[in-house]
N, C-alpha and C positions, 0 to 999 in steps of 0.2 A: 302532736301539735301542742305547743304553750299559748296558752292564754296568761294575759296580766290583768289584774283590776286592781286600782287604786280608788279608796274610798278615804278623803279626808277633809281637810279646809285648806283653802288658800292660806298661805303665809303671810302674801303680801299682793298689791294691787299688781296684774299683768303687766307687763312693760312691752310696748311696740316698738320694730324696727320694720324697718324696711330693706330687700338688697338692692342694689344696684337696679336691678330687673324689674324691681316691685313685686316682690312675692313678700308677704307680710310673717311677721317672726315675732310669734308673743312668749315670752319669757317670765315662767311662775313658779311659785313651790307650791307642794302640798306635804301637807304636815299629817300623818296617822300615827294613831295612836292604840296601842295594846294597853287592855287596863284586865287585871286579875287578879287574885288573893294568893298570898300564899300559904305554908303550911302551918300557921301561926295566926289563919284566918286575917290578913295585916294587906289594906289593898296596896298593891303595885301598878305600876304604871312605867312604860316607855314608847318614848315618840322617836318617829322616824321620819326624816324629811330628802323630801321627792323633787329633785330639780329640771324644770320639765321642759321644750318647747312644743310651739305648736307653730302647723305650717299654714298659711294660704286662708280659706274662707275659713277653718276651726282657729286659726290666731284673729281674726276679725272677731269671731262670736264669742272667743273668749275674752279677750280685751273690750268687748261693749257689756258683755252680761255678768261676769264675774268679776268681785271687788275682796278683799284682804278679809280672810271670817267666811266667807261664801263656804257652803259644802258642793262637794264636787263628786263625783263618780266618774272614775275613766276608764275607758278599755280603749287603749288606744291604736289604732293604727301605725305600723310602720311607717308609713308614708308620709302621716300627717303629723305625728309624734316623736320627739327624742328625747328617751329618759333617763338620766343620769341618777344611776342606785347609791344608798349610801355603802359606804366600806366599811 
């Protein structure tokens, strides 16, 4: 079994749609970041950005509770989540 966890900050404020159907569709990033030293003891740092939806009552709770800077913890469900990695 894979598990995913995503720990970072919003990028930017959710964005709501709607389908047709009414099934709600919040559209976010999240932004983490790696931060280390290298052998020069000199810190480094790289961020990785997370393009994410959400479906149904988790696009409601995010789009009310979460704002752009928010930290976030995700493990997210199939069902409820689509995560688009970066390449």
């Amino acid at each position: 079994m894979q598990k995913t966890l995503l720990i970072g900050y919003l990028g930017k404020d959710p964005e709501m749609k709607y389908t047709a159907g009414g099934t709600a569709i919040a559209t976010f990033t999240i932004a983490s970041t790696e931060r280390w030293k290298n052998s020069a003891s000199e810190p480094q740092e790289h961020t990785e950005w997370f393009n994410i939806k959400a479906f149904g009552k988790r696009a409601e709770v995010v789009a009310e509770h979460l704002h752009k800077g928010s930290r976030i913890f995700l493990e997210p469900l199939h069902a409820a989540f689509d995560i688009q990695l970066p390449a």
